[in-house]
C-alpha positions as YAML, in Angstrom:
chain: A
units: angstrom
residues:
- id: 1
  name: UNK
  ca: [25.85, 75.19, -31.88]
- id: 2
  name: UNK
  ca: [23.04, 76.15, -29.80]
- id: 3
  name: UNK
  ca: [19.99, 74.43, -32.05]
- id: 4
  name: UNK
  ca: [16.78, 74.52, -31.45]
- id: 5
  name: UNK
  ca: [15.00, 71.48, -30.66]
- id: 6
  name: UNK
  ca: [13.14, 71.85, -34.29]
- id: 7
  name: UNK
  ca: [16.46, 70.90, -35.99]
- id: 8
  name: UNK
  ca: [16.84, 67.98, -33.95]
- id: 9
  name: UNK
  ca: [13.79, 66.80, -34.79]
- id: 10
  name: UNK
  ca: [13.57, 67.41, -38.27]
- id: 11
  name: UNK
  ca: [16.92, 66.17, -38.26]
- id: 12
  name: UNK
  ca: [15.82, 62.82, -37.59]
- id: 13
  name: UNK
  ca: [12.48, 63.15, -38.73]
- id: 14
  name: UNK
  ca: [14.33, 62.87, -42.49]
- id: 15
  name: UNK
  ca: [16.40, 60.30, -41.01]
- id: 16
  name: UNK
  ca: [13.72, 58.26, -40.31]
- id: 17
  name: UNK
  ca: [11.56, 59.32, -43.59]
- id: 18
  name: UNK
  ca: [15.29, 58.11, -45.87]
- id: 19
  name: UNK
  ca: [14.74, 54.50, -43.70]
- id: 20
  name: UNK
  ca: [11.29, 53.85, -44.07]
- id: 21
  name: UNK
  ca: [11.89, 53.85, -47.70]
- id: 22
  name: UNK
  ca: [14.72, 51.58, -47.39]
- id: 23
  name: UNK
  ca: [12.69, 49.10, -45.38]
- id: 24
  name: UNK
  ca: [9.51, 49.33, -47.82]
- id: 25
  name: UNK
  ca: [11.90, 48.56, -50.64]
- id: 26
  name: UNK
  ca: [13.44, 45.48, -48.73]
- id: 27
  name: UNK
  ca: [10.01, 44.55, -47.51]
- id: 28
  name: UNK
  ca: [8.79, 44.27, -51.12]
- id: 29
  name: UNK
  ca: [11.16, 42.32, -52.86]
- id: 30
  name: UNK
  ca: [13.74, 40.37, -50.59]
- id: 31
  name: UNK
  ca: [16.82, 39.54, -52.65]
- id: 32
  name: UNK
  ca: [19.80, 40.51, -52.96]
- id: 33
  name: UNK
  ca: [20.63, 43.25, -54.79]
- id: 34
  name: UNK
  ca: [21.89, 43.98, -58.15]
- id: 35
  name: UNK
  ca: [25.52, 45.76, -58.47]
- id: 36
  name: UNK
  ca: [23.43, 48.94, -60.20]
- id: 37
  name: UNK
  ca: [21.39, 49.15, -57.33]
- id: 38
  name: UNK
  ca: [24.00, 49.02, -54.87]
- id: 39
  name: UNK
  ca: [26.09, 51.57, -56.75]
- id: 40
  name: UNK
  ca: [22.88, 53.85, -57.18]
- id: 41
  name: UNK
  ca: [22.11, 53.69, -53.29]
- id: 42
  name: UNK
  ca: [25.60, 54.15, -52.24]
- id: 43
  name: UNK
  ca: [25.75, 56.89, -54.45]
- id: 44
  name: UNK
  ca: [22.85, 58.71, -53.10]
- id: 45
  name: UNK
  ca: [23.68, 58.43, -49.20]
- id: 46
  name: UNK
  ca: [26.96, 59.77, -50.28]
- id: 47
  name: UNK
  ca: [25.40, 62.54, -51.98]
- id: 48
  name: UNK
  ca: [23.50, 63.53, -49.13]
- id: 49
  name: UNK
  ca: [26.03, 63.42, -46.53]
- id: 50
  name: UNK
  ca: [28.32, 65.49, -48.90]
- id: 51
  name: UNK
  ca: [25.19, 68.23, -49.00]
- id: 52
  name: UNK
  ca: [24.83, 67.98, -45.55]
- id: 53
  name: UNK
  ca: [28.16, 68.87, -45.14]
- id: 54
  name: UNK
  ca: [28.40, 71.63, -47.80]
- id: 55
  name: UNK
  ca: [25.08, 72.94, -46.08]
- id: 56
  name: UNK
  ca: [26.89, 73.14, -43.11]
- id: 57
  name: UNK
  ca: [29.81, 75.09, -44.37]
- id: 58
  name: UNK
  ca: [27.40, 77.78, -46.03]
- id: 59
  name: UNK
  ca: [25.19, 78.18, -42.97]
- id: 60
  name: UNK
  ca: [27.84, 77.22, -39.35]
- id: 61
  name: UNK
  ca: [31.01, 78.24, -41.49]
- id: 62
  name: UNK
  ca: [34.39, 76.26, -41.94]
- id: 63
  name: UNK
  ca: [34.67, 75.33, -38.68]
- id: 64
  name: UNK
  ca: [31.53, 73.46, -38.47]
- id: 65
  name: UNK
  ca: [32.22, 72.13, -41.78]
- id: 66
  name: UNK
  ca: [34.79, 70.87, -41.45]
- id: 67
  name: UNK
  ca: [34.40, 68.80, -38.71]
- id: 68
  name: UNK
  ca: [31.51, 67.11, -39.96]
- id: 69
  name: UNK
  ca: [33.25, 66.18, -43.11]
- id: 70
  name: UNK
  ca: [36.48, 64.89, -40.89]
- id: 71
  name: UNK
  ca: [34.21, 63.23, -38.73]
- id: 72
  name: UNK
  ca: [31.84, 61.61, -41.42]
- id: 73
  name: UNK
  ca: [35.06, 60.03, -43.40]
- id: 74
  name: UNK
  ca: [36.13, 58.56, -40.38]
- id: 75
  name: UNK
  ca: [33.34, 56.87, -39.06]
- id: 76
  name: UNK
  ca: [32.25, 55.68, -42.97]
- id: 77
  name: UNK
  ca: [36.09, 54.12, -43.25]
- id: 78
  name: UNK
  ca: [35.40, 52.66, -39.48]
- id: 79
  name: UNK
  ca: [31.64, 51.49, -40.80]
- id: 80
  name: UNK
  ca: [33.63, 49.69, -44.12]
- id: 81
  name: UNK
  ca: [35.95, 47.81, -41.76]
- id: 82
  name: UNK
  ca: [33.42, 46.68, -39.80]
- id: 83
  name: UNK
  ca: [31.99, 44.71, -42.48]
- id: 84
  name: UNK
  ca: [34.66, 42.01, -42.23]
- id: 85
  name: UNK
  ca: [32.97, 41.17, -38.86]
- id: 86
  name: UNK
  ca: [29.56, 41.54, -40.51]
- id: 87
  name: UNK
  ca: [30.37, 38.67, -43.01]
- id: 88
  name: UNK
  ca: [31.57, 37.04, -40.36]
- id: 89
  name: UNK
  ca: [28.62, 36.74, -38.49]
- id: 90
  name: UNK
  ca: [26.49, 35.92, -41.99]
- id: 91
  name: UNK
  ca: [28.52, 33.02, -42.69]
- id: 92
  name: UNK
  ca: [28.62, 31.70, -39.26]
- id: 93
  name: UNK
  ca: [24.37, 31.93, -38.72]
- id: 94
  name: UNK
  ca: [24.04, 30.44, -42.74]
- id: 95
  name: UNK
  ca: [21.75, 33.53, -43.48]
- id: 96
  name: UNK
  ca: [20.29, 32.62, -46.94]
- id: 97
  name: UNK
  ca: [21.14, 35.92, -49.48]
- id: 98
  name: UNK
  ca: [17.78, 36.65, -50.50]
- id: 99
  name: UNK
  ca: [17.57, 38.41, -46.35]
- id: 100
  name: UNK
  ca: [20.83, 39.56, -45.87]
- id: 101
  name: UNK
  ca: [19.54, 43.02, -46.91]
- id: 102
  name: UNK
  ca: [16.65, 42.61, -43.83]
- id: 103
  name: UNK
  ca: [19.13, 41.50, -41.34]
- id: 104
  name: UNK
  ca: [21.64, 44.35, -41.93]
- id: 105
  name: UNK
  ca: [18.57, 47.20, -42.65]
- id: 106
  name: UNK
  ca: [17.49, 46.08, -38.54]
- id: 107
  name: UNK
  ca: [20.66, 46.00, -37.36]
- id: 108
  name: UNK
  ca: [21.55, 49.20, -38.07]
- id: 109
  name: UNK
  ca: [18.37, 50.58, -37.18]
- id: 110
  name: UNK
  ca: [19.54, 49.35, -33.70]
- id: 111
  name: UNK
  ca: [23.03, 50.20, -33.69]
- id: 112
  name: UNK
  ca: [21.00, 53.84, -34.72]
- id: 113
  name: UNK
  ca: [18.83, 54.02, -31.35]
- id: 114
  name: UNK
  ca: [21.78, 53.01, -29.43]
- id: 115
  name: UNK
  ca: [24.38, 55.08, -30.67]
- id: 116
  name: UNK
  ca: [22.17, 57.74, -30.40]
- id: 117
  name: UNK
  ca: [21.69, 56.92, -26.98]
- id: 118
  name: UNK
  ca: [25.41, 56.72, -26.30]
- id: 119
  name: UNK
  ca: [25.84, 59.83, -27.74]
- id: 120
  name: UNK
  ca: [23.60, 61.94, -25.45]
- id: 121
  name: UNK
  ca: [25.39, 59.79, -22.29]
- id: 122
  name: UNK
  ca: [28.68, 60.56, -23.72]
- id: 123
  name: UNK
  ca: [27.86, 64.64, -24.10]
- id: 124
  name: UNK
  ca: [26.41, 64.84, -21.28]
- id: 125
  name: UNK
  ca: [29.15, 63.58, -19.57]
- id: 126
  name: UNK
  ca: [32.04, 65.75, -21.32]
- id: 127
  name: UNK
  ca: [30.38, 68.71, -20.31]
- id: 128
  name: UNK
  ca: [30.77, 67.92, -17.21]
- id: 129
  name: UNK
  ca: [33.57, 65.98, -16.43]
- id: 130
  name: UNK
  ca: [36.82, 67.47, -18.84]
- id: 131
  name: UNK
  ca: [38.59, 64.68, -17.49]
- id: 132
  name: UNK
  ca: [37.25, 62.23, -20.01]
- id: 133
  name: UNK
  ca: [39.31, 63.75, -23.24]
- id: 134
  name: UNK
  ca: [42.46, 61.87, -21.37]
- id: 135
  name: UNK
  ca: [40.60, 58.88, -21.38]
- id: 136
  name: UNK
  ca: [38.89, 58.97, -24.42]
- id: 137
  name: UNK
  ca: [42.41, 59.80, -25.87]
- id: 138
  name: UNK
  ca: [44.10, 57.41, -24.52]
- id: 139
  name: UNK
  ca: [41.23, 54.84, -25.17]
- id: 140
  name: UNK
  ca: [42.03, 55.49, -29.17]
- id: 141
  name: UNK
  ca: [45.63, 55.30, -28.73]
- id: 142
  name: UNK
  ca: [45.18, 51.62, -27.09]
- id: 143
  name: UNK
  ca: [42.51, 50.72, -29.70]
- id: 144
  name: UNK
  ca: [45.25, 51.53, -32.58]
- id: 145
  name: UNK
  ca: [47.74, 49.51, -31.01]
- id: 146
  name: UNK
  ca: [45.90, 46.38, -30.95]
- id: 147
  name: UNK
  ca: [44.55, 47.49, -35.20]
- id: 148
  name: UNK
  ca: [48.24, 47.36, -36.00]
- id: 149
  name: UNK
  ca: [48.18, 43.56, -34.73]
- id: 150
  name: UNK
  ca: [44.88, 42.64, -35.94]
- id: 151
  name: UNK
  ca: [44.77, 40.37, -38.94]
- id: 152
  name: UNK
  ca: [41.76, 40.11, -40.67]
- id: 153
  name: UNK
  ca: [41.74, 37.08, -42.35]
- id: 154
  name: UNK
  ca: [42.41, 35.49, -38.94]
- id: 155
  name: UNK
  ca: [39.41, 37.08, -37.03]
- id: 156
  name: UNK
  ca: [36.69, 35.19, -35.82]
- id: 157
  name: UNK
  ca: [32.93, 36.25, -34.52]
- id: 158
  name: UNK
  ca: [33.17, 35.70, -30.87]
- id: 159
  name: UNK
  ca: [29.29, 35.92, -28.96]
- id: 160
  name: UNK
  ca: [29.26, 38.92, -27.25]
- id: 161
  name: UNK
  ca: [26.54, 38.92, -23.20]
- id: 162
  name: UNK
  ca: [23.66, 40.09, -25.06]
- id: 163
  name: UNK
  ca: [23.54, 37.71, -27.72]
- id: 164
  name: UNK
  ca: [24.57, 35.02, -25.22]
- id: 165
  name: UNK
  ca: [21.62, 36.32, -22.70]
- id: 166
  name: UNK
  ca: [18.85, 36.41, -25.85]
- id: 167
  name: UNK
  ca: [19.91, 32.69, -26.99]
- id: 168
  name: UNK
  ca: [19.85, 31.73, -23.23]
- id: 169
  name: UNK
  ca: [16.56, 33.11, -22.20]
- id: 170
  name: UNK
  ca: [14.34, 32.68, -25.64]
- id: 171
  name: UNK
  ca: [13.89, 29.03, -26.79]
- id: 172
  name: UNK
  ca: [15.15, 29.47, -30.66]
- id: 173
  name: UNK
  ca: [14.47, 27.02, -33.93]
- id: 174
  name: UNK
  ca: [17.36, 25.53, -35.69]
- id: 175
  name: UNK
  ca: [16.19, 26.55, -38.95]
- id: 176
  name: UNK
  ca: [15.30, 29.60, -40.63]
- id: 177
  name: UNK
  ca: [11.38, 30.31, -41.46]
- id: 178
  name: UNK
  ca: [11.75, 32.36, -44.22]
- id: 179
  name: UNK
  ca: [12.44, 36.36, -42.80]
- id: 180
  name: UNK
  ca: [9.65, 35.80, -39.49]
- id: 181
  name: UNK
  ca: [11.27, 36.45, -36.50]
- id: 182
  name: UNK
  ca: [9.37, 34.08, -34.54]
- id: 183
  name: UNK
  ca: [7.03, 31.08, -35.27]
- id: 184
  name: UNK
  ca: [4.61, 28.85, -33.26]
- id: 185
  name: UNK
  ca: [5.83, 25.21, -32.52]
- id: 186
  name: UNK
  ca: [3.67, 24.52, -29.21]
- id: 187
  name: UNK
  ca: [4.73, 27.45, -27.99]
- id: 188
  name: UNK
  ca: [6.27, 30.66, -29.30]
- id: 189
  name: UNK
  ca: [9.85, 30.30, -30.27]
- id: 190
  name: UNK
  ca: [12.36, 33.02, -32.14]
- id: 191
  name: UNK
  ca: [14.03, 32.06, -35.69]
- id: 192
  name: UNK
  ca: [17.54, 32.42, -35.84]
- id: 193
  name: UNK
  ca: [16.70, 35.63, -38.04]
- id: 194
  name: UNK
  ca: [16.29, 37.29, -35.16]
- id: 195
  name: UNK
  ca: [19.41, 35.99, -33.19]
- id: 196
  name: UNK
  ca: [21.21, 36.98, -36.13]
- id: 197
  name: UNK
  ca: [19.83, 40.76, -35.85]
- id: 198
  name: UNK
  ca: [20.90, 41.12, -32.39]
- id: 199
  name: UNK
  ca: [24.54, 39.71, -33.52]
- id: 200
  name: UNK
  ca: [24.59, 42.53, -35.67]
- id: 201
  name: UNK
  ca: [22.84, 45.51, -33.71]
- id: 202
  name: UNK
  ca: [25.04, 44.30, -30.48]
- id: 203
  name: UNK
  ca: [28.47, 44.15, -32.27]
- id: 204
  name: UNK
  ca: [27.75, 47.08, -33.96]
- id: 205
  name: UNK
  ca: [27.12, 49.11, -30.87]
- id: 206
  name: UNK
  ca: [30.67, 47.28, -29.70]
- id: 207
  name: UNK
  ca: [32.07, 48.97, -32.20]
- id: 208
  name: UNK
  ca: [30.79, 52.63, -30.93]
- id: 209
  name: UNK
  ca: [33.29, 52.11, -28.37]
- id: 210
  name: UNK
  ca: [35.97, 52.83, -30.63]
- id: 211
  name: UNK
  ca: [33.94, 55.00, -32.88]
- id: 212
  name: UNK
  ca: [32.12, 57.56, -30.87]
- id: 213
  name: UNK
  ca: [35.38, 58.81, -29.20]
- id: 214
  name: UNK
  ca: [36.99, 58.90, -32.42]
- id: 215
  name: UNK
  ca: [34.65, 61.44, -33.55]
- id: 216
  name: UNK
  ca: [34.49, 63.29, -30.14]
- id: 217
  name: UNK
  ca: [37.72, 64.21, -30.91]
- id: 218
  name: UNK
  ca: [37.08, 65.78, -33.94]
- id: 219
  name: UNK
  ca: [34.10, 67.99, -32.80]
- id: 220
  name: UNK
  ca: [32.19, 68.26, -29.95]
- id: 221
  name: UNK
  ca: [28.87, 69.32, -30.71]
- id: 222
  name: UNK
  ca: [26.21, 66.62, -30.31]
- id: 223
  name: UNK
  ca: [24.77, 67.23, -33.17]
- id: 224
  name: UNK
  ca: [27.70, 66.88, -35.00]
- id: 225
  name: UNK
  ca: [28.82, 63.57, -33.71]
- id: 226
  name: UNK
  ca: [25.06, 62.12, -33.97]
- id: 227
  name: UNK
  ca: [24.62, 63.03, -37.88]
- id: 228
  name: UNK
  ca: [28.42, 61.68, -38.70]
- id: 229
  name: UNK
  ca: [26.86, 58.83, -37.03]
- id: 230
  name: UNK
  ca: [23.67, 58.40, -38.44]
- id: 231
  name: UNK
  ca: [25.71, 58.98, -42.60]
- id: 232
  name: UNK
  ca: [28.27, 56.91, -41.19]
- id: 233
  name: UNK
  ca: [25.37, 53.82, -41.05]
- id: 234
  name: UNK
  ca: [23.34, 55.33, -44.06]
- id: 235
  name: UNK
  ca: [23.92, 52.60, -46.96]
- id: 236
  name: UNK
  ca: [25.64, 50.33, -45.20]
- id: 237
  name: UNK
  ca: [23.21, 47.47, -46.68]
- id: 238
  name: UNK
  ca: [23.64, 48.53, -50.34]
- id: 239
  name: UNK
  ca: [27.94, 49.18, -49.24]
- id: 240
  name: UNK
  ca: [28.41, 45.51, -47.78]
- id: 241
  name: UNK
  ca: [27.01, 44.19, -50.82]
- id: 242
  name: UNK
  ca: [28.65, 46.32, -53.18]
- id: 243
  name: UNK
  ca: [32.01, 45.94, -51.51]
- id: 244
  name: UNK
  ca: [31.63, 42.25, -50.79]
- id: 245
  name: UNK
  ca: [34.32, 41.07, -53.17]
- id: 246
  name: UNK
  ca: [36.79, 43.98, -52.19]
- id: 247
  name: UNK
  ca: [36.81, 43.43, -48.63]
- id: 248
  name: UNK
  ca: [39.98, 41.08, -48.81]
- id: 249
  name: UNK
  ca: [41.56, 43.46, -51.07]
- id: 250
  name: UNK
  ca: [42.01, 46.18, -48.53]
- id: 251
  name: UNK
  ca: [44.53, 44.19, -46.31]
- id: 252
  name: UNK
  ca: [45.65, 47.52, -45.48]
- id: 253
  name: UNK
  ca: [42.81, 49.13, -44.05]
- id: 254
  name: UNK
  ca: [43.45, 48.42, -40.58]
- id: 255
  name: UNK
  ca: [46.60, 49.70, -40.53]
- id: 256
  name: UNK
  ca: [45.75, 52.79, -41.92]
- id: 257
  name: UNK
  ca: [42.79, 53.19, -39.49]
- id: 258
  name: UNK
  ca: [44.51, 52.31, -36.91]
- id: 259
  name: UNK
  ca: [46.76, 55.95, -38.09]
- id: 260
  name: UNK
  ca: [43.87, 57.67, -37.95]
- id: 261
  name: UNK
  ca: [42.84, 56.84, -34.68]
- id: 262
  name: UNK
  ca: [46.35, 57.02, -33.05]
- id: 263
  name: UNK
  ca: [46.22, 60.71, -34.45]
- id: 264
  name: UNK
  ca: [42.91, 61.35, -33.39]
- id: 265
  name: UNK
  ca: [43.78, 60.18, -29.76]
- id: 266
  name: UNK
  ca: [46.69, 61.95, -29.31]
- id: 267
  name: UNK
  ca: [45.25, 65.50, -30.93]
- id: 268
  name: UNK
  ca: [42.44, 64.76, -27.66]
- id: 269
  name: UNK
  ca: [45.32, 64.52, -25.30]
- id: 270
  name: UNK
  ca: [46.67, 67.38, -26.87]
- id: 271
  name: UNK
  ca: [43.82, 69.80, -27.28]
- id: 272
  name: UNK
  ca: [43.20, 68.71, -23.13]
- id: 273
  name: UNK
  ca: [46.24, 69.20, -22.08]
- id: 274
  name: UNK
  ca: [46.15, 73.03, -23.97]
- id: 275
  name: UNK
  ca: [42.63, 73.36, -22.45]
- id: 276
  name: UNK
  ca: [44.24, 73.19, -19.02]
- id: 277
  name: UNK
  ca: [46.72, 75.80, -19.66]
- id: 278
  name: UNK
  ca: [49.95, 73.22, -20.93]
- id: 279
  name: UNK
  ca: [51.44, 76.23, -22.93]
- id: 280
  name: UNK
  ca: [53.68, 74.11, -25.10]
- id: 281
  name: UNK
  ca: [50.31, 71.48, -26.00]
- id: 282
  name: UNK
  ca: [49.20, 72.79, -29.58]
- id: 283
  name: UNK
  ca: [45.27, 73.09, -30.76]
- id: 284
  name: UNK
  ca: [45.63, 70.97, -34.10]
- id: 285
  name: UNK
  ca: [43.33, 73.02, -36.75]
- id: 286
  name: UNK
  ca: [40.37, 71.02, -37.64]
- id: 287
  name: UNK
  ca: [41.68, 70.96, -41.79]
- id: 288
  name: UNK
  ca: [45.27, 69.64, -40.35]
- id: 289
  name: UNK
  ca: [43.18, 67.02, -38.95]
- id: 290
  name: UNK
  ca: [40.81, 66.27, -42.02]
- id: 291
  name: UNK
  ca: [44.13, 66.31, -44.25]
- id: 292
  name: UNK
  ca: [45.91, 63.50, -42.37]
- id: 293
  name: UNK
  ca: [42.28, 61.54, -42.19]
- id: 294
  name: UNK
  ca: [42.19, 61.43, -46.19]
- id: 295
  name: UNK
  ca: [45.43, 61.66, -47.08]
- id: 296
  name: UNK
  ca: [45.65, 58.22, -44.64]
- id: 297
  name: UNK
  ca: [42.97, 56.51, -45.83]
- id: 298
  name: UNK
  ca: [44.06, 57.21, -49.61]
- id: 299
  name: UNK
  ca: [47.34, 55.61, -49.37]
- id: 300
  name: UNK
  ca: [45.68, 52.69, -47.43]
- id: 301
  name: UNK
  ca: [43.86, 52.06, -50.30]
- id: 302
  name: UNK
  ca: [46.31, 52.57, -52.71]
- id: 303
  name: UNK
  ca: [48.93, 50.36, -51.41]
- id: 304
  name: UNK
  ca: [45.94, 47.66, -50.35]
- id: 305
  name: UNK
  ca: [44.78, 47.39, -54.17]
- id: 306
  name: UNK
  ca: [48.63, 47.60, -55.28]
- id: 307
  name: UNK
  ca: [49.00, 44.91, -52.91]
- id: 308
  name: UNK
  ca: [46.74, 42.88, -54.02]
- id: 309
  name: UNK
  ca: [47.12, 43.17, -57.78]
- id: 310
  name: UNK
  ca: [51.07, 42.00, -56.99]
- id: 311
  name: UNK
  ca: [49.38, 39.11, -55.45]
- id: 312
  name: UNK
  ca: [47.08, 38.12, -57.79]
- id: 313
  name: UNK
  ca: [49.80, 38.62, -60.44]
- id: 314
  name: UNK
  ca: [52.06, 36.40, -58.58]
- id: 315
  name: UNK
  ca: [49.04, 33.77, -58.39]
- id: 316
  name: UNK
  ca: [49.04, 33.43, -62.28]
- id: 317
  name: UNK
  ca: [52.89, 33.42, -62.95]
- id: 318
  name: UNK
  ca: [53.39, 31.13, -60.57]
- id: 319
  name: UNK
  ca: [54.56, 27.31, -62.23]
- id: 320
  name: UNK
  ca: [52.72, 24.61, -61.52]
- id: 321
  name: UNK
  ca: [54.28, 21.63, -59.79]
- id: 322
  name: UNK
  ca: [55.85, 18.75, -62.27]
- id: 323
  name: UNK
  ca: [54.12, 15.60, -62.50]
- id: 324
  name: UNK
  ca: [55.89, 12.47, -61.64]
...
């Protein structure tokens, strides 16, 4: 996809124009936000990324197509377990509802310009060094070992250096001053509002590192991987309130992304390996590869809500001890 720099920037021209809006809406009335709402929103950034990809399929063909839409449901299922860690990190700073919507909208405005930024490093990079699909492959394969161990109700928020280095070098309140980010006590000190920003634009970007190669091996046009991206993080706000409550539901989900990403790692290896002229090293067909995505992720859920259901079931049935 040889694009014209035009495209890029209208790209993220509308990007920018779909954000703006969000943070005007935010800006004017800080609460949190009705179920409606969050179902309208979620909706509509679904919507889009769904024309997007359709747009892509009518104008780049299949090919293209398909491995934004492959790409895109990846990165949104990586985006929904990621908010475990982001309610994490709003019950360990205390942040008080009504800006919950602010703190999320700025971190993933900076988890945005980073990403971005990792992206272009990471293209660059591949196109010169063909090397990296091994690592990047086996990267993914090592990152769904340790997702088939990982217990979410046991996780914890652990400071990452750049929150650590902010906290250390700016003298912070202990309270919050309503959404400022900073306030004059004798001197100029940051709210933790602003800490808690940085928690979340930080650990996102953390999370990139499992992300990013994910969807470099599904496609590896720039532009590709950057718009996945930027739909990926479209919504989020309006999804981590909607899906608040379901979050412990899908005690599968890591298990079934951790699937996805073994797959995805070892089609890399594959397609490198068949690059340098391994004759018996297939090329998996981008709609193999979207297939095993959705298909995964649909039994995930399934079984997670089935799960749970069983449990809560069990919960009700369950006799209460005799009194003595």
């Amino acid at each position: 996809m040889n694009l014209p720099v035009w495209v890029w920037l209208a790209t993220i021209g509308g990007f920018a124009v779909v954000l703006a809006v969000d943070f005007y809406l935010v800006a004017r009335n800080p609460r949190e936000p009705s179920l409606k709402e969050c179902v309208g929103w979620v909706l509509f950034y679904v919507g889009l990324a769904v024309a997007f990809g359709i747009g892509l399929l009518a104008w780049s063909g299949p090919a293209h197509g398909g491995e934004f839409f492959a790409g895109w449901i990846t990165e949104y299922s990586l985006s929904v377990d990621n908010l475990f860690v982001f309610l994490l990190i709003m019950s360990r700073f205390r942040v008080p509802r009504e800006y919950r919507q602010k703190v999320l909208l700025v971190g993933i405005v900076l988890a945005l310009v980073m990403r971005g930024l990792f992206i272009a490093a990471g293209a660059e990079a591949i196109s010169r060094f063909d090397w990296l699909f091994y690592v990047f492959g086996a990267f993914l394969v090592y990152t769904a070992w340790k997702l088939i161990g990982h217990e979410d109700d046991e996780a914890e928020f652990s400071e990452n250096i750049a929150l650590r280095t902010v906290r250390r070098v700016l003298p912070t309140t202990d309270t919050y001053h309503g959404a400022r980010l900073t306030v004059h006590h004798g001197r100029r000190m940051v709210t933790p509002m602003l800490i808690v920003m940085v928690a979340i634009g930080t650990t996102d970007l953390l999370f990139a590192l499992d992300s990013i190669p994910a969807v470099f091996g599904l496609t590896k046009e720039p532009y590709l991987v950057f718009t996945v991206n930027a739909f990926a993080l479209m919504g989020l706000r309006q999804l981590f309130f909607l899906i608040g409550g379901l979050l412990d539901r899908l005690v599968y989900l890591s298990k079934g992304l951790s699937v996805v990403l073994a797959f995805i790692g070892v089609k890399l290896i594959l397609e490198a390996l068949h690059h340098d002229g391994v004759s018996w090293a297939p090329e998996i067909p981008i709609m193999v590869s979207l297939g095993v995505i959705v298909g995964t992720l649909a039994v995930t859920t399934v079984l997670s809500l089935m799960k749970s259901a069983r449990d809560e079931k069990a919960k009700v049935v369950e006799p209460e001890p005799a009194e003595r």
